[in-house]
ZAMARGU-4260 file (C-alpha; in steps of 0.2 Angstrom, whole numbers, plus 5000, padded with zeros to 4 digits):
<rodrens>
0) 5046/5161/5053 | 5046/5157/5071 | 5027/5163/5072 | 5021/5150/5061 | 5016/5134/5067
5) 5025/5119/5066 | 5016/5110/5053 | 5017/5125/5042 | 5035/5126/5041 | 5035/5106/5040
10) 5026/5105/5027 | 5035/5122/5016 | 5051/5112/5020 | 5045/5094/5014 | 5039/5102/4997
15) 5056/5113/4996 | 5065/5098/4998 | 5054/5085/4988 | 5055/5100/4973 | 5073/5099/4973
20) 5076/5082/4975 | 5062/5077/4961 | 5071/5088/4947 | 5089/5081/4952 | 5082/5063/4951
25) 5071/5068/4936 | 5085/5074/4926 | 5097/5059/4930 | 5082/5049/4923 | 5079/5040/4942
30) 5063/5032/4948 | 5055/5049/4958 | 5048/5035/4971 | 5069/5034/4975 | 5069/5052/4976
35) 5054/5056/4988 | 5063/5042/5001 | 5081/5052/4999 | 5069/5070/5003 | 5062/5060/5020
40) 5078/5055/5024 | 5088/5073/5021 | 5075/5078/5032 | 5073/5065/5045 | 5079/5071/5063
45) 5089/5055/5062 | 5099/5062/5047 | 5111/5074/5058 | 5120/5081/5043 | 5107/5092/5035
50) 5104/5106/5044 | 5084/5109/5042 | 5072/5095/5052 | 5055/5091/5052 | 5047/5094/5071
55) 5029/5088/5070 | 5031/5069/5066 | 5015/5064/5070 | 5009/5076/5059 | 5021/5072/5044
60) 5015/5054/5047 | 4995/5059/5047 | 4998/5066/5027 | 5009/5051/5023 | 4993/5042/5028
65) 4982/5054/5017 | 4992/5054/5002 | 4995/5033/5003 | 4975/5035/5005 | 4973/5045/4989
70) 4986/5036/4979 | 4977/5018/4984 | 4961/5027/4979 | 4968/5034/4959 | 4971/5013/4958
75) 4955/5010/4963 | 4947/5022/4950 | 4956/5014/4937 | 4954/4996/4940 | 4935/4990/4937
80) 4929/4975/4941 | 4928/4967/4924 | 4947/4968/4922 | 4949/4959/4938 | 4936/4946/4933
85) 4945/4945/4914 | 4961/4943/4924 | 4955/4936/4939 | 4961/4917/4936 | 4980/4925/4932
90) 4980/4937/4944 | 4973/4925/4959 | 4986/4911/4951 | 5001/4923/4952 | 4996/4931/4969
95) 4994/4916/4977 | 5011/4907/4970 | 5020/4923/4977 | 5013/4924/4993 | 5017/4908/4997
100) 5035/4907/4990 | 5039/4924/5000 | 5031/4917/5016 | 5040/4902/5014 | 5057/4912/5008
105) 5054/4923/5023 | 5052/4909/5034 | 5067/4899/5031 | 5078/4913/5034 | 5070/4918/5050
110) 5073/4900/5053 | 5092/4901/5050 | 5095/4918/5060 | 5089/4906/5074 | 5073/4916/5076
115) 5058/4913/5088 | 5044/4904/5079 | 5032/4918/5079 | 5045/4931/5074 | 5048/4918/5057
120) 5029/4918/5054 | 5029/4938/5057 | 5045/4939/5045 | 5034/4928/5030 | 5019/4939/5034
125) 5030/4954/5030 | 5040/4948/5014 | 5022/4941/5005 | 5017/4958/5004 | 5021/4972/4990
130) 5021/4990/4990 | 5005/4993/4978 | 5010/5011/4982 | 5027/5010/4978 | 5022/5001/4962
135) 5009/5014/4958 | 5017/5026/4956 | 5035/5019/4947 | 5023/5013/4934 | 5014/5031/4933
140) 5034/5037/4931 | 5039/5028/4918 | 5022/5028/4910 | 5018/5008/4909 | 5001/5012/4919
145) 4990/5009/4901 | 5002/4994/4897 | 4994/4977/4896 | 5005/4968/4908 | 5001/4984/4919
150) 4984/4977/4921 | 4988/4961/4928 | 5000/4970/4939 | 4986/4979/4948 | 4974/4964/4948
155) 4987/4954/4958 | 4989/4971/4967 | 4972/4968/4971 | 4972/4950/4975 | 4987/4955/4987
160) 4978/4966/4996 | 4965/4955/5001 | 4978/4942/5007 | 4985/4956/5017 | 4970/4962/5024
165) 4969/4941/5030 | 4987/4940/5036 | 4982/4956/5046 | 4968/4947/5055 | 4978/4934/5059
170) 4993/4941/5066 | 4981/4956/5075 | 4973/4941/5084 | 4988/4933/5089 | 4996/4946/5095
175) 4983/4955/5107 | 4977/4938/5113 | 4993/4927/5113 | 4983/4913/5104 | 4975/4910/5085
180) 4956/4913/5091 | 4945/4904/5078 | 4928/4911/5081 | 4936/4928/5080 | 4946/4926/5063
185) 4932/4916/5056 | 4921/4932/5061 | 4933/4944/5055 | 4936/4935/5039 | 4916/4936/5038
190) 4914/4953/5041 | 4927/4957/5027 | 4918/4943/5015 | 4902/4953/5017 | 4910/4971/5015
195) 4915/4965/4999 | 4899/4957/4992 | 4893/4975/4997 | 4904/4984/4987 | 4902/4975/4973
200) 4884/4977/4972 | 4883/4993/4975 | 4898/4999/4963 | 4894/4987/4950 | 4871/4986/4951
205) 4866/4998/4962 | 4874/5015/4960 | 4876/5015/4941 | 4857/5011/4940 | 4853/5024/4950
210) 4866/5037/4942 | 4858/5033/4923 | 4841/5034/4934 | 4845/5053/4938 | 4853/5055/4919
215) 4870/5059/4926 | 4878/5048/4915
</rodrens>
């Protein structure tokens, strides 16, 4: 298999791997998420005991990308936005309450590892935030995704998301310029304000007029 390229052989050897690992964890009734993180390590160039190694990282790392991109998307398609208005009030509540206790929780132990200022802030940051892939997908395994409290999962998913897509502003700001720019996060958080009102008129009013419009639906 010399002649093939690298990606090629990468990618044969991640499925090869992945197949294996999935029955194993399937059979012992594992969560599979565990299973595709034991595959990436197997394989890692870091893991010197198993033979076989990924070469082409950067490309490995582009279709971890896509598939996070496609899985974020399956979430999307089933969460409408009357769910998230029926739950909004819980889900924002519950959201809110967690970020805050994480931040803080990671705060206070950057604080007593006697780390920098910033490096406790970065630590919060990090800890506020949960895997909605992760979570996707162990709900989808053990098939709670049509459950009820499944619902208010993803709508404080959701609710996560947003706060992330904040947090991100804010520590991408201080960190290229050194300093909390205010006209610049305020701009940022205004840009991402109106991308939202966007998307909500146009997935909620506009295109679903214009599809019955058409007789598509």
């Amino acid at each position: 298999m010399n002649h093939l390229p690298h990606l090629i052989t990468d990618l044969a050897l991640i499925l090869s791997v992945a197949a294996v690992i999935t029955l194993i964890f399937k059979r012992l009734q594992l969560p599979l998420i565990l299973g595709y993180l034991v595959s990436g390590i197997l394989i890692s160039p870091n893991f010197k005991i198993f033979p076989p190694k990924v070469y082409e990282l950067t490309d490995v790392q582009t279709w971890g990308e896509i598939g996070v991109i496609f899985l974020l998307f399956s979430l999307g398609l089933e969460f409408s936005f009357k769910k998230l208005a029926k739950m909004g009030g819980s889900a924002t509540t519950a959201a809110g309450f967690e970020a805050v206790g994480m931040a803080a929780v990671g705060f206070g132990l950057g604080k007593l590892l006697n780390w920098p200022f910033m490096d406790c802030i970065f630590l919060g940051a990090c800890l506020t935030i949960s895997s909605s892939s992760v979570i996707v997908k162990s709900f989808a395994d053990l098939g709670l995704k049509q459950r009820n409290f499944a619902q208010l999962v993803y709508g404080i998913l959701v609710v996560e998301d947003l706060i992330a897509v904040v947090l991100l502003v804010l520590l991408g700001t201080f960190v290229a310029s050194h300093t909390f720019d205010a006209g610049q996060i305020s701009m940022s958080i205004l840009k991402l304000g109106f991308f939202l009102i966007v998307w909500f008129v146009g997935g909620i009013l506009f295109i679903p007029s214009l599809l019955k419009k058409l007789k598509i639906f």
